[in-house]
C-alpha positions in Angstrom: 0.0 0.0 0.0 1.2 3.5 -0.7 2.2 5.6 2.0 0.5 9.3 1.6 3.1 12.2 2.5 1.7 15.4 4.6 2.1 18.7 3.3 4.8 19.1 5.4 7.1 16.3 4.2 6.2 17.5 0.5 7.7 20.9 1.0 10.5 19.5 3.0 11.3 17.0 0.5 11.0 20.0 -2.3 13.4 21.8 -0.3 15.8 19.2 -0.1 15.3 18.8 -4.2 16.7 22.5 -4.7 19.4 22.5 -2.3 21.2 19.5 -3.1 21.2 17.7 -0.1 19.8 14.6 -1.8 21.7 11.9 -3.4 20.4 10.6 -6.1 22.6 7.7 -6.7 21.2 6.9 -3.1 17.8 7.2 -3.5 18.1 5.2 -6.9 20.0 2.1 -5.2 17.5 2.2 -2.4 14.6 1.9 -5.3 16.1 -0.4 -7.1 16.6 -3.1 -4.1 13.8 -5.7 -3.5 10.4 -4.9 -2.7 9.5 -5.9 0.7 5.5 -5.3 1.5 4.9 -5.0 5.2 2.3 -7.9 6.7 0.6 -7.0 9.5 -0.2 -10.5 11.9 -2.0 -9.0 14.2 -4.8 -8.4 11.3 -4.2 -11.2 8.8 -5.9 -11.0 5.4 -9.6 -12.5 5.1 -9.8 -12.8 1.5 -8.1 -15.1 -0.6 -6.3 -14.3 -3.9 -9.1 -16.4 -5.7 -11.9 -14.2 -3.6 -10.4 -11.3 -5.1 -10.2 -12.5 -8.3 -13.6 -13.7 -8.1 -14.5 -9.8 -7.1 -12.6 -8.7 -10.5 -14.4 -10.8 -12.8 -18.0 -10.1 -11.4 -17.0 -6.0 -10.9 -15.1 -6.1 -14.9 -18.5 -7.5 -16.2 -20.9 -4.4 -13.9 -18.4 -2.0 -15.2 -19.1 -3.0 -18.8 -22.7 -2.9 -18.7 -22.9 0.6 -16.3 -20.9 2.3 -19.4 -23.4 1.2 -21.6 -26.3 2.3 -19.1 -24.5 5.5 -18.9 -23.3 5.6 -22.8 -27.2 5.4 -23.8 -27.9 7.8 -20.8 -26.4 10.8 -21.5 -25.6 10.9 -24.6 -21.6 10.2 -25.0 -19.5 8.2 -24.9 -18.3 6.3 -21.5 -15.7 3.9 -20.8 -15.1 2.1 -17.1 -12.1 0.3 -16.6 -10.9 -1.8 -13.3 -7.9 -0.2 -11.5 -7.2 -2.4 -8.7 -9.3 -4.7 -6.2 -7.7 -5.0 -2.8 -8.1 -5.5 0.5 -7.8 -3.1 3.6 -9.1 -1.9 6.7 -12.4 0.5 6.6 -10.8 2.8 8.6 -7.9 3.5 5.8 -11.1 3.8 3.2 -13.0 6.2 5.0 -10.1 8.2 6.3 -9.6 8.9 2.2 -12.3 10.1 1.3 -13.5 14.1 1.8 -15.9 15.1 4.3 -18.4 15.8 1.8 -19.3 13.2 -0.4 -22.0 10.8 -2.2 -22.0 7.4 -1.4 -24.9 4.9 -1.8 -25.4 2.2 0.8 -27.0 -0.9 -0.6 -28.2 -4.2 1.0 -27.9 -7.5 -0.6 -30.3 -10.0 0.1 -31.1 -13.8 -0.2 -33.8 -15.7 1.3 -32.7 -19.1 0.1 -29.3 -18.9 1.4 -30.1 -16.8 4.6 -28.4 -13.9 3.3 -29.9 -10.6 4.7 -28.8 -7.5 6.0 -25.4 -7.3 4.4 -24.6 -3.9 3.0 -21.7 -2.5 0.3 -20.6 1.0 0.0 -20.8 2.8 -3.6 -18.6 5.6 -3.7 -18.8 7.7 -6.8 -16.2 11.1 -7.0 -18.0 14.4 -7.3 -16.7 15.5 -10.7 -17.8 12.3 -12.2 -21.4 12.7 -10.2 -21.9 16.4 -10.7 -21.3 15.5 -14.5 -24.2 13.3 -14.8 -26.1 15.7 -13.0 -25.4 18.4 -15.5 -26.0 16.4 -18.7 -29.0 14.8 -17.3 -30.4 18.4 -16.4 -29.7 19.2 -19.9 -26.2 20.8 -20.0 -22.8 19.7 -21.6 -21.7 18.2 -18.5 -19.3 21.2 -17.9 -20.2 22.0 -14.5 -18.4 19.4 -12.3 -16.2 21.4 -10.6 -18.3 22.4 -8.1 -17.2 22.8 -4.0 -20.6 22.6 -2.0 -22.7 20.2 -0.9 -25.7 18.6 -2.8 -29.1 19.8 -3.4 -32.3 17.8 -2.5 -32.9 17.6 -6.5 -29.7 16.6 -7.8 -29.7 14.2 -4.9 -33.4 12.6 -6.4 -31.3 12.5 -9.7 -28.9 10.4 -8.2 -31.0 8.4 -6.7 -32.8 7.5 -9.6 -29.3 6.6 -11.5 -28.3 3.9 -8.3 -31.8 2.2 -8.8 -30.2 1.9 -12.0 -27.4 0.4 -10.6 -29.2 -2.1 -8.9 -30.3 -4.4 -11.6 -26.8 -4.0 -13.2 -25.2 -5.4 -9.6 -27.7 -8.0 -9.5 -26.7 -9.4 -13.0 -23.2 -9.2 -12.3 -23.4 -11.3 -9.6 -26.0 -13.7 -11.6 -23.2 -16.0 -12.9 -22.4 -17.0 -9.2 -25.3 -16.4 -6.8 -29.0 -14.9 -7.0 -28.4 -11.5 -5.1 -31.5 -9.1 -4.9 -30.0 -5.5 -4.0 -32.0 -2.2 -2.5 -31.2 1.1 -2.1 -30.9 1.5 1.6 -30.2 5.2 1.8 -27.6 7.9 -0.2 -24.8 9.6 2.3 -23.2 13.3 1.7 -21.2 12.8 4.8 -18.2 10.5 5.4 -17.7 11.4 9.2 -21.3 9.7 9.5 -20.8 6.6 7.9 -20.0 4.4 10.9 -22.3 0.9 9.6 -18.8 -0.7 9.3 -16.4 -1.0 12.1 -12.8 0.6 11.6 -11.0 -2.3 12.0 -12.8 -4.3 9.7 -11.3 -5.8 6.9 -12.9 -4.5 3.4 -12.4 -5.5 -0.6 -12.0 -2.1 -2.3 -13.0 -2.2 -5.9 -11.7 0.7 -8.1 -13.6 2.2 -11.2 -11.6 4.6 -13.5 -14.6 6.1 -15.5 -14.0 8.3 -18.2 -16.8 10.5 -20.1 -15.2 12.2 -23.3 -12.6 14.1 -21.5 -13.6 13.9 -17.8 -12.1 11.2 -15.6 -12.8 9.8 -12.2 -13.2 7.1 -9.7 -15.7 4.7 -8.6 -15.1 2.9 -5.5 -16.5 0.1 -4.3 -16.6 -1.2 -0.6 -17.0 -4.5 0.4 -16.9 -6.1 3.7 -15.6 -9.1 5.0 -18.9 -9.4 6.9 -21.1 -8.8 3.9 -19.0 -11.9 1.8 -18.5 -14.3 4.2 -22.1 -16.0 3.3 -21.8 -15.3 -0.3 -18.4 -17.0 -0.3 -19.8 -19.6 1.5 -22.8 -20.6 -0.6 -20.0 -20.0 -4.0 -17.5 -22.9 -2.4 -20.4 -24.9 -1.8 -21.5 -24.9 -5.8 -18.7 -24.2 -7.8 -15.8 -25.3 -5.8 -14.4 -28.5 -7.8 -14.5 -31.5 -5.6 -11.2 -34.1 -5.0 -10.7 -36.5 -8.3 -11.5 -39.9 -7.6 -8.9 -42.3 -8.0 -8.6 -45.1 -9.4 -11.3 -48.1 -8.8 -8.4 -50.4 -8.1 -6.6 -48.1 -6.2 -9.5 -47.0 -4.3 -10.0 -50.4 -3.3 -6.4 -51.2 -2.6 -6.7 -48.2 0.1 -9.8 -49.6 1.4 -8.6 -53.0 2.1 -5.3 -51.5 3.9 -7.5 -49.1 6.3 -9.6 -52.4 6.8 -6.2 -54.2 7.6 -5.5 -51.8 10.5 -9.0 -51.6 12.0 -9.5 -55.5 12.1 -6.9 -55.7 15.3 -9.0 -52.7 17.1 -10.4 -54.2 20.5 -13.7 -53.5 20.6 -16.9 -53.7 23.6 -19.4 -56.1 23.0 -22.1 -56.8 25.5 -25.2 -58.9 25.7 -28.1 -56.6 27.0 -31.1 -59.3 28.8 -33.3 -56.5 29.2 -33.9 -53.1 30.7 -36.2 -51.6 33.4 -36.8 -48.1 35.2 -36.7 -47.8 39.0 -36.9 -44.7 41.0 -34.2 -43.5 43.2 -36.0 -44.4 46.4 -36.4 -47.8 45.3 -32.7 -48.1 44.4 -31.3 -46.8 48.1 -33.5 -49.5 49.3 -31.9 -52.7 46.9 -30.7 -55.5 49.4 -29.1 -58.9 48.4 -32.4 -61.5 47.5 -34.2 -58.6 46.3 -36.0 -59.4 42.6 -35.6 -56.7 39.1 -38.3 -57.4 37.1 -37.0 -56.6 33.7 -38.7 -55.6 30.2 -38.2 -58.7 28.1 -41.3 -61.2 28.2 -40.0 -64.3 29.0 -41.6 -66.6 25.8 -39.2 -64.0 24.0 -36.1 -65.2 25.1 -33.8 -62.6 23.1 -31.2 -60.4 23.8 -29.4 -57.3 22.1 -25.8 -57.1 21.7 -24.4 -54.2 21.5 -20.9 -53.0 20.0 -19.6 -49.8 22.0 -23.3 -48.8 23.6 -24.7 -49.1 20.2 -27.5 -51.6 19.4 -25.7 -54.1 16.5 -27.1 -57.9 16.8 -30.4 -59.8 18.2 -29.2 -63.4 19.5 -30.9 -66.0 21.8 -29.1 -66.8 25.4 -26.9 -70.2 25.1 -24.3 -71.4 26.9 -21.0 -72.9 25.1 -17.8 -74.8 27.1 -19.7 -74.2 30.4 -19.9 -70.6 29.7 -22.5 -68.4 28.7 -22.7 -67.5 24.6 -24.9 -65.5 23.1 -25.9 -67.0 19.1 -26.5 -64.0 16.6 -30.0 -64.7 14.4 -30.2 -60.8 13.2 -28.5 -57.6 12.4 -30.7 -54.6 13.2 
């Protein structure tokens, strides 16, 4: 991640610049040693590589058709193009982004799959919005510069282009998942946004959009939270399962496992029959006393059981002066 410089170290580092005081044979060895990227254990990554690239795909095919939606729109032509998808923490998202700005909070939503309440940030640049504004008011999209904050009518107007938005989400994630999305509500102030906890890991998805001769960004925010269930239910459709091997092989295995088990000891125990007593009638047991027990005596079978679970049904015997139990059914 790129480190931001202060004001502060700008001029300083300007200063050093026109003095002299800087070697540049320095600075260039310095550059040209190897890349180290600082990992932070205390906060390890929640999303995989293949999540993120997962994110690209379904946020390359939204950008498509939202320059189309635009394109046929306003009148000109739009492109959108992916800078980067990567992960951060939401309090390094919100802490770059102005105080005033226009970001629209939408739900995503599942019956089936339980998935409810989840909520990504869109994040569009004022330039970029102010633009549409203009050209959908009628104007050449020329007044997009513009330092105040947003009416209650070009805020309608916006609104009415991120129910647009909506359908466009909900096809881009169609491929992978049924996702219904809703416009939960539009905020002008980034200081109030505090659905998300700052310490919360988020996917950031960047838009370049460019229309004619006007560029800006897009910026998505997704939380860990909000695609935990959505990666879940994706693993549990499209994630290939182990190869089988081979039938001979398989078996081969089989018969080896079997191997091992055959010498595990193992509890067997002839059950005669069961009965309930209460406690008072238990403290007052002595030797001679008679348990009447649940099995009818014409019956004359007993359960065996392997490790407390019922296996067998036999008949009472006895075998070399012993007692013996003879098996007649598997249950």
């Amino acid at each position: 991640m790129a480190e931001i410089l202060s004001q502060q170290q700008i001029d300083e580092l300007l200063g050093s610049l026109q003095s002299g005081s800087v070697d540049f044979q320095e600075m260039e060895t310095q550059s040209s040693g190897p890349k180290v990227k600082e990992y932070d254990f205390m906060s390890p990554k929640k999303f995989s590589r293949e999540q993120l690239k997962l994110l690209d795909n379904i946020f390359d095919n939204f950008a498509r058709m939202f320059s189309l939606q635009l394109a046929s729109m306003l009148r000109i032509s739009c492109q959108m193009e992916i800078l980067q998808v990567e992960e951060e923490e939401y309090r390094e998202f919100n802490n770059a982004l102005n105080d005033s700005v226009l970001v629209a909070m939408i739900g995503m939503h599942n019956e089936e799959n339980r998935i409810d309440g989840k909520q990504i940030l869109l994040e569009l640049s004022r330039p970029i919005s102010f633009s549409i504004i203009d050209r959908m008011l009628g104007g050449n999209g020329s007044g997009c510069n513009i330092e105040r904050d947003y009416t209650e009518i070009e805020l309608s107007l916006m609104e009415y282009l991120f129910k647009q938005v909506l359908s466009l989400l909900k096809n881009s994630w169609a491929n992978y998942i049924e996702i219904d999305h809703t416009l939960d509500m539009i905020e002008t102030n980034s200081r109030l946004m505090q659905s998300i906890q700052p310490d919360e890991s988020v996917a950031i998805v960047v838009i370049e959009i460019t229309l004619e001769d006007l560029k800006g960004n897009m910026n998505i925010c997704l939380p860990s939270t909000s695609l935990e269930e959505i990666f879940r239910v994706f693993n549990s459709k499209y994630v290939r399962m182990p190869r089988k091997d081979d039938p001979a092989v398989e078996q081969e295995r089989k018969d080896i496992i079997m191997k091992g088990l055959r010498s595990s000891p193992l509890n067997v125990s002839a059950v005669l029959g069961k009965t309930q007593i209460t406690l008072g009638d238990f403290l007052g047991l002595q030797v001679g006393d008679v348990v009447t027990l649940n099995t009818p005596l014409e019956e004359n079978r007993i359960e065996v059981h392997v490790e407390n679970i019922p296996w067998f049904t036999g008949v009472m015997g006895t075998k070399k002066k012993k007692y013996a139990v003879k098996i007649d059914q598997t249950l």
